[in-house]
Structures are given as structure tokens and as C-alpha cells.
N, C-alpha and C positions, 0 to 999 in steps of 0.2 A: 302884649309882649311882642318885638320887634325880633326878625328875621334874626337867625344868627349865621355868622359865616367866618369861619377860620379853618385853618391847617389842621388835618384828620392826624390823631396817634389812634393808629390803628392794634388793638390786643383782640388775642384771640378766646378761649372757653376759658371760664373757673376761674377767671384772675379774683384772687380770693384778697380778702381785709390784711393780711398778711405781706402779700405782694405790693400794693396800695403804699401802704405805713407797716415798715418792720414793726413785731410785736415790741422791741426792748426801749422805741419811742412813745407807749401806750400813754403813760401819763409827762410825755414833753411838755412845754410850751409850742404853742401852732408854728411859731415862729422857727421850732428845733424840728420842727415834725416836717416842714416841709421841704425841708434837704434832701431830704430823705425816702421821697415819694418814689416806687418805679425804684427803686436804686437797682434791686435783683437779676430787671427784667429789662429793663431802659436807662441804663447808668448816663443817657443822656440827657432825659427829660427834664431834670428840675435845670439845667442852664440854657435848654433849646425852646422849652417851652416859652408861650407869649399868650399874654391877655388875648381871649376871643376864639384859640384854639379848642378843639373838639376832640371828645375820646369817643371811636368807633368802636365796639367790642361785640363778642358773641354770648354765647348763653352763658344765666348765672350772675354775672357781673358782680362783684362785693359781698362774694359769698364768704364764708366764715364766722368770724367772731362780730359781735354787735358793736362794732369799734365803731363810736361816731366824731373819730377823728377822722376817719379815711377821707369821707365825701365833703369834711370842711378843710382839709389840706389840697383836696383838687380844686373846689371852690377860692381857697385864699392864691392858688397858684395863677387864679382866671380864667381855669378853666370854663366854656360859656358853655358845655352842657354834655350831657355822656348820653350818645345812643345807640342801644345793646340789644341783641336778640331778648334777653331775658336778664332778671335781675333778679338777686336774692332779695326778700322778700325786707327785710330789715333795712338793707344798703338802701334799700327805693326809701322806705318809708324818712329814712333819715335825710335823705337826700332834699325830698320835698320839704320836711319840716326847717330846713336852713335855707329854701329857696335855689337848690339847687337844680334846673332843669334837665329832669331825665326822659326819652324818651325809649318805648319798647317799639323794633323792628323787627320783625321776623327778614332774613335772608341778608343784613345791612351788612355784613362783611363779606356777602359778596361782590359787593359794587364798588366797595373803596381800598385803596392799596394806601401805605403809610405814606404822610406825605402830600397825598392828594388836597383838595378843596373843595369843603361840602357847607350846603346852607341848609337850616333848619327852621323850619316853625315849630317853634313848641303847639303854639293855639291851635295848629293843623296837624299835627303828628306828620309832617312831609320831610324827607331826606332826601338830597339831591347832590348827588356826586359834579360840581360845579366842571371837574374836568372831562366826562363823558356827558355828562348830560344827563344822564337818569336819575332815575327819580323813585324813590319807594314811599307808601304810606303807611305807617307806623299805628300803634293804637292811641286813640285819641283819648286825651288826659281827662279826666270828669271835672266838673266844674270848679268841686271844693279844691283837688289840684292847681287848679289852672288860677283860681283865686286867691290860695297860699303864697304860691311859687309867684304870680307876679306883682302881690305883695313885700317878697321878699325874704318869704319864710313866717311861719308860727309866729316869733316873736313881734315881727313889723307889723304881721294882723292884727296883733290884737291891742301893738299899738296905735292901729289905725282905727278900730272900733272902739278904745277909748277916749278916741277925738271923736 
């Protein structure tokens, strides 16, 4: 998997499934769900956002309800990958099972302001605030991750191991 590098939306502790995707879009279509994402918290995001953009966040990240709409409305928006102090334990898992790469930083919102430009290896777990210059290392993803996710997700593996 290739470097990724876009404009940081930077959030801070607890941004819960709730925040993400209002609960009353639980069973939309993706299509209605993603209007909608951040509306609460960032009533700008769903028309600012762009393909390749990164969400910075602190601890917790998709905490809440086992909504596995959240992290495929960030996903269909382009978002190229969320990295968080810490993540609830569900949001990750879902996150990886659609291919969507998550990385865990300890301290990452302290080096990035909204805004900024950061580049990421997933295969390295490295965070690098493109406009200061630093640089954080993140926990490195285990293989079966790192073999899901640049897959594509669950489903693309195992339609890749039925070829």
C-alpha cells in the first residue's frame, strides 16, 4: 500500500458512531448516509471534503453503537484513512473489514492543526505533519491487517483466494 497524503480534519476525544452518521440515517441508503456525516460537529465536511483527505482524531475514535455504516460513509466520502490516538474497539474492527485504513498514534493530535497536510504509511504505521515536518510512529498493523486492508477489505480477499 502506497503513501497516503491529504488535508488533515482534525477531531478531537469520543467522536462517537452518533457524531459520524446521525442515528435517524441507521438503515439509509450510503448514498443518503453520506450527507450527513460530521453534520453536528463539522456542518462543513460532506461539501469540503476531497478524495485522499485524512481524519486526525484523539482517543476512542467510533466509539458507540456497532454502526457499520460510520466507517463506510467515511470510506465512500474518500476519506484515505483515520489516524487516532485510540479507537473503539468495533469502529477498528469494521473499519479494517471494508479496507479502510486505520492507524493507532499515540500523541497525533498533538502535531496536526485542521487544515494542515500529513502523509501516512499505513505498512509503517508513520505520521508526518507535511507542514512542520515531524513525524510520529504509530503502532504497526499485524499482517493479517495489513493483508485485508490492502486487499481491499474481507470481501475482496476472499475474492482474491477464490481466484
Amino acid at each position: 500500500m502506497k503513501e497516503m497524503k491529504g488535508k488533515v480534519w482534525k477531531l478531537g476525544n469520543n467522536i462517537d458512531t452518533d457524531l459520524i452518521v446521525p442515528g435517524q440515517y441507521l438503515d439509509a441508503p450510503i448514498e443518503e448516509v453520506v450527507k450527513h456525516v460530521f453534520e453536528s460537529i463539522l456542518p462543513e465536511f460532506v461539501k469540503e471534503v476531497r478524495s485522499s483527505d485524512i481524519i486526525i482524531a484523539g482517543k476512542n475514535f467510533g466509539c458507540g453503537s456497532s454502526r457499520e455504516n460510520a466507517p463506510a460513509a467515511l470510506q465512500k466520502l474518500g476519506i484515505a484513512c483515520i489516524v487516532a490516538e485510540s479507537f473503539a474497539r468495533i469502529f477498528f474492527r469494521n473499519s479494517i473489514a471494508i479496507g479502510l485504513p486505520v492507524v493507532i498514534c499515540k500523541r497525533v493530535t498533538d502535531i496536526f492543526n485542521g487544515g494542515e497536510n500529513a502523509s501516512v504509511s499505513f505498512r509503517k504505521a508513520s505520521v508526518e505533519n507535511l507542514n512542520s515536518g515531524v513525524t510520529l510512529q504509530g503502532e504497526l498493523p499485524s499482517d493479517d491487517i495489513l493483508s485485508i486492508v490492502e486487499k481491499g477489505g474481507i470481501l475482496e480477499m476472499l475474492k482474491f483466494i477464490k481466484n
